[in-house]
C-alpha positions in Angstrom: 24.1 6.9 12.4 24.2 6.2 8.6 23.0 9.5 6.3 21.4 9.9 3.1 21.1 12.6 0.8 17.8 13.7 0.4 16.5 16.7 -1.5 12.5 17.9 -2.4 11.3 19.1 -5.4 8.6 19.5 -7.7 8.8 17.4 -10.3 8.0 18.2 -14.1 5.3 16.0 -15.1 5.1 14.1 -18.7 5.0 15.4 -21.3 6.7 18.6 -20.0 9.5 16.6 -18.5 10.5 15.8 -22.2 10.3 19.0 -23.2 12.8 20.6 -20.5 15.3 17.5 -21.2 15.3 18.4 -24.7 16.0 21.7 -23.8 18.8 20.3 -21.4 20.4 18.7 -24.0 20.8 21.0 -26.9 22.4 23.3 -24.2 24.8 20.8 -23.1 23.6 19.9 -19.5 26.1 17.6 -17.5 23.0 16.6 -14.9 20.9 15.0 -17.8 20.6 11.3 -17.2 21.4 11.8 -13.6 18.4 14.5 -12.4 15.1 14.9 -13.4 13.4 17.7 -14.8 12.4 19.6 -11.5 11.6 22.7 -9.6 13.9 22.4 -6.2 12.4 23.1 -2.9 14.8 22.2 -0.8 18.4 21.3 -2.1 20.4 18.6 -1.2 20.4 18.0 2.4 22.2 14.7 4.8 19.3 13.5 7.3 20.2 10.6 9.6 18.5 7.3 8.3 16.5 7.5 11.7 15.0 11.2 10.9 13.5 9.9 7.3 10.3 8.6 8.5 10.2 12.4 10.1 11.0 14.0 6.5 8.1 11.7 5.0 5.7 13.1 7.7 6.8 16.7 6.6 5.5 15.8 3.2 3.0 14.4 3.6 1.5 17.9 6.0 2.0 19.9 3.5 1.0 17.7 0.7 -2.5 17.5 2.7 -2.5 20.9 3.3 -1.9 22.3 -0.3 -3.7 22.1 -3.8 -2.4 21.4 -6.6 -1.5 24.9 -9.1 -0.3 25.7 -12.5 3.4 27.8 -12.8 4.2 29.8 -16.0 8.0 29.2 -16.5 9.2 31.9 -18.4 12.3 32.2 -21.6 15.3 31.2 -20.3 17.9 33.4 -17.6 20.8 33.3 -16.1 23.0 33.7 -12.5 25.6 34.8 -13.7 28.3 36.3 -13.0 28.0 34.5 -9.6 26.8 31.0 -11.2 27.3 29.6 -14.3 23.5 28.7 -14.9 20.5 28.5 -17.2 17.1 28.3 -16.2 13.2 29.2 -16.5 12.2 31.3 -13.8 8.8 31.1 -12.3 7.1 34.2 -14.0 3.6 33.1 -12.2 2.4 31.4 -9.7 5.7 32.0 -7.3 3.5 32.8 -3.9 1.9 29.1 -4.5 5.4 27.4 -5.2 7.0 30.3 -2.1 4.0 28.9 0.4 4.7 25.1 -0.6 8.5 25.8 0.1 8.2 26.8 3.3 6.0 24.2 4.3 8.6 21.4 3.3 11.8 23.8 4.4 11.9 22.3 7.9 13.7 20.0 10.2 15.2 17.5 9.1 15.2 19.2 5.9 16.0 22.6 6.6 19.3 23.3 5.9 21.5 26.8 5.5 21.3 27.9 2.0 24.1 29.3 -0.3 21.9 31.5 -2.5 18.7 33.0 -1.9 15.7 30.7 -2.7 14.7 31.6 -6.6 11.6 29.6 -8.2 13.1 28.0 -11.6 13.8 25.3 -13.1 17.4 24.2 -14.1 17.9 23.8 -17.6 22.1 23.9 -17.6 24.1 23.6 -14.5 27.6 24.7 -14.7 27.7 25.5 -18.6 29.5 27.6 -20.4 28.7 31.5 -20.7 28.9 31.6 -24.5 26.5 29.0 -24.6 24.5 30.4 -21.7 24.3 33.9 -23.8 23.6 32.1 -27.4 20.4 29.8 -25.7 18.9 33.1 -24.1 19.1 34.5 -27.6 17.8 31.0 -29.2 14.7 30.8 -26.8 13.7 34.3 -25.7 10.7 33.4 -26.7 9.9 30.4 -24.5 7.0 30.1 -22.7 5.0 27.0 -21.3 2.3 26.1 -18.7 2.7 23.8 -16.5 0.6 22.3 -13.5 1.9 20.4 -10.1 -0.4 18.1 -8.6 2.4 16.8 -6.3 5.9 16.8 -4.3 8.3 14.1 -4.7 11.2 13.1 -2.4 14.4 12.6 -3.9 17.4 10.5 -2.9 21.0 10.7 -4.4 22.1 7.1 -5.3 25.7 5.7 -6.7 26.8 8.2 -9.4 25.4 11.0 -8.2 22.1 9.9 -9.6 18.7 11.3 -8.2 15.5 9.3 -8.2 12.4 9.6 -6.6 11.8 7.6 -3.4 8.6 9.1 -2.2 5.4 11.4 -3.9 2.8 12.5 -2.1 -0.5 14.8 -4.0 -1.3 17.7 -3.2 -4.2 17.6 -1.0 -6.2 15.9 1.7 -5.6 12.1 1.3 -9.2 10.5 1.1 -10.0 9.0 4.4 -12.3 5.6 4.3 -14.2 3.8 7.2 -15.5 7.0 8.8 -17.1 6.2 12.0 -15.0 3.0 12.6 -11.7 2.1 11.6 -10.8 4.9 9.4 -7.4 5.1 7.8 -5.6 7.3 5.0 -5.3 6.6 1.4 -2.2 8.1 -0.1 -1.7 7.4 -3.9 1.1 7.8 -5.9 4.0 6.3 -8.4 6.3 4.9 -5.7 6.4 3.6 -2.2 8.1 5.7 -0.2 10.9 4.0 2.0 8.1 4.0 5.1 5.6 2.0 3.3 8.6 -0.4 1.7 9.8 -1.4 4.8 6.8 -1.8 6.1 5.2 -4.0 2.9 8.9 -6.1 2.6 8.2 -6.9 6.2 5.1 -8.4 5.7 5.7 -10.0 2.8 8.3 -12.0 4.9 5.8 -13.1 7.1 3.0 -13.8 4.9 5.2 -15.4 2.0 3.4 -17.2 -0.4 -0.5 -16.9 1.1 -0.5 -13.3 -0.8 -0.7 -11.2 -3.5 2.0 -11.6 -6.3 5.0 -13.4 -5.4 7.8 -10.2 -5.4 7.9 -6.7 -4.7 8.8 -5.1 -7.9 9.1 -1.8 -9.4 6.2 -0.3 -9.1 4.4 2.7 -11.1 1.1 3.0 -9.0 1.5 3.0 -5.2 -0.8 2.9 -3.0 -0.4 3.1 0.8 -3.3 3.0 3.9 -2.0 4.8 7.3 -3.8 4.8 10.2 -2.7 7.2 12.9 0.3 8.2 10.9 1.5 4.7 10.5 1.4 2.1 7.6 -1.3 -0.2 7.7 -1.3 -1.8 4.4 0.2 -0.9 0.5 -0.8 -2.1 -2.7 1.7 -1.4 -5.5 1.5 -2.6 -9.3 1.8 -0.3 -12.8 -0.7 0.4 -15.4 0.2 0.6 -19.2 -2.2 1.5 -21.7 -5.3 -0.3 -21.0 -4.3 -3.2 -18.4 -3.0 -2.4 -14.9 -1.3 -4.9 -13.2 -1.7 -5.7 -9.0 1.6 -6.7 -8.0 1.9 -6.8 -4.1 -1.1 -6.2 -1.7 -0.7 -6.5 1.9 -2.1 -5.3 5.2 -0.7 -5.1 8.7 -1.2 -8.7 10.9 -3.0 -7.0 13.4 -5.6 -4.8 11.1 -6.3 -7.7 9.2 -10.4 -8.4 8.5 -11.3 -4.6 9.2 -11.4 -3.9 5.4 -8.0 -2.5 4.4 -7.4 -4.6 1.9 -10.7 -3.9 0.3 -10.4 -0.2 0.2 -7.1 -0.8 -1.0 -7.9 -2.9 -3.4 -11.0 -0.5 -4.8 -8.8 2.0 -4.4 -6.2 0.4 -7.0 -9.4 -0.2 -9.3 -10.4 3.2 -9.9 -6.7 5.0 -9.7 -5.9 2.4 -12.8 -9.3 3.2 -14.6 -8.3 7.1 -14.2 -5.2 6.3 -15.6 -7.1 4.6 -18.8 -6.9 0.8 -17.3 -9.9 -0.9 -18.9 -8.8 -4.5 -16.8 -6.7 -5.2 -14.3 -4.7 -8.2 -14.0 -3.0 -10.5 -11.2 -0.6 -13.8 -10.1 -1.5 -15.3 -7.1 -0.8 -18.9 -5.5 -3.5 -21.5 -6.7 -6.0 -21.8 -3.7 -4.1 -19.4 -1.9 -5.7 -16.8 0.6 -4.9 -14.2 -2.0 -6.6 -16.0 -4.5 -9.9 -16.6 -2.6 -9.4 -12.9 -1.3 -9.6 -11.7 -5.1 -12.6 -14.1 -6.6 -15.1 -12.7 -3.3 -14.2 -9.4 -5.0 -15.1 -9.8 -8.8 -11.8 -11.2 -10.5 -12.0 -13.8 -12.7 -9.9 -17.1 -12.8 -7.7 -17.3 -16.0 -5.5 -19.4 -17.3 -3.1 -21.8 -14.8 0.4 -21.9 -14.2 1.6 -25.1 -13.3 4.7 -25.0 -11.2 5.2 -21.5 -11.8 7.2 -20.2 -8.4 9.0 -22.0 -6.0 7.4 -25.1 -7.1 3.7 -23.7 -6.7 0.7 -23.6 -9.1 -0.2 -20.0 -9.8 -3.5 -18.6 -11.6 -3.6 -15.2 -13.2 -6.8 -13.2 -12.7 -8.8 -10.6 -14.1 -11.1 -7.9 -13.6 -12.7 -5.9 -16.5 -13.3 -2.1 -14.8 
């Protein structure tokens, strides 16, 4: 069975992610461009391709059963002799980060462990000890706040390079259709592989009758589960003050018991926290999609002859 290389972390969120890479740079670190600013949880591990879906459910228990905290990280120290390293430890809020560790820091993630587990964040891997000594100098007076609102899910690709293939908030996911059909509502930058499976599936079936006409690279995930499983996504970005719908699509059989509703008003206000003032979408002229979107508000815009695979689309809009 086919491996991949997985590894959990917190990541550093903006703008302090640009604030550690700067750091990264000006001492020199070869992983810049190739890992993101993080706090690892657990380090790289092989799982089975089959034992993913099992990792996501990990995450996704101890995402629900956490909150998210805020970490001091502290001027910059060093393993050595034993490792040529410079980071920022964790000067507070280590039980939170130690708690949230062991919660991820199971099977099929758990994995034997070369060095003790130490709260930091990496700021030179393998540099040199001059350089090492001369930055603790430079910064010993570093300091900076930060707060994690969620884990991420990391795969190594071609290149060693690391990018995140799952996030999941810390806390309960909100749970709509109480006393019916209720199902989960996990929000968060990128599908995790579950949920893209799952929505690349559907999109086979359902082709053009949907949302958008691709599945591209999203910025604002959003993903229903019932009973642990995917029922429906809806993926897009926002930018500034217009979020864009890009995919939505709910499971064959759950169709017409509101998922792609609460999905949908689910997208709405995630975009207007994130400063959308309008949302935006393509769908196929006449199209279930289309008809799907007008019930709900959106208005018709302007037409695009032709546009995909032959077929007229019409963009839409909703002011929020």
């Amino acid at each position: 069975m086919q491996k991949v290389r997985l590894g959990v972390a917190l990541l550093m969120p903006h703008p302090f992610d640009h604030e550690i890479d700067t750091l990264r740079r000006a001492t020199g670190d070869g992983t810049l461009g190739r890992v993101p600013a993080h706090l690892t949880l657990v380090p790289p591990v092989n799982v089975r391709q089959d034992r993913v879906v099992d990792a996501l459910a990990v995450l996704r228990a101890a995402a629900a059963a956490s909150r998210p905290f805020r970490i001091e990280l502290g001027a910059p120290a060093t393993f050595l002799p034993d490792n040529p390293v410079l980071f920022l430890p964790v000067e507070s809020g280590v039980d939170e980060v130690e708690v949230l560790r062991d919660k991820v820091f199971c099977p099929p993630l758990a994995r034997p462990l070369t060095w003790p587990f130490v709260p930091h964040v990496t700021v030179a891997d393998e540099a040199d000890p001059d350089r090492i000594a001369a930055a603790q100098v430079a910064m010993a007076g570093y300091r900076t706040n930060v707060t994690l609102d969620r884990v991420h899910l990391l795969q190594e690709g071609p290149g060693r390079v690391w990018a995140p293939v799952a996030d999941f908030e810390l806390g309960s996911p909100a749970v709509v259709g109480r006393g019916g059909l209720p199902v989960e509502l996990w929000v968060g930058d990128v599908l995790d592989p579950e949920a893209r499976d799952f929505s690349l599936r559907e999109w086979h079936v359902l082709g053009l009758s949907e949302l958008a006409v691709a599945l591209p690279h999203e910025r604002l995930a959003i993903t229903a589960r019932r009973d642990g499983h995917v029922t429906g996504v809806a993926t897009g970005w926002s930018r500034q003050t217009v979020a864009q719908l890009s995919n939505l699509v709910v499971a064959s059989p759950d169709r017409g018991q509101g998922v792609g509703s609460r999905l949908l008003a689910a997208f709405e206000s995630t975009a207007a926290q994130r400063g959308a003032l309008r949302t935006a979408c393509q769908v196929r002229a006449g199209s279930q999609g289309h008809g799907f979107l007008q019930h709900r508000g959106w208005k018709d815009g302007p037409r695009m002859p032709e546009w995909f695979e032959g077929q007229d689309f019409v963009q839409l809009r909703r002011d929020l």
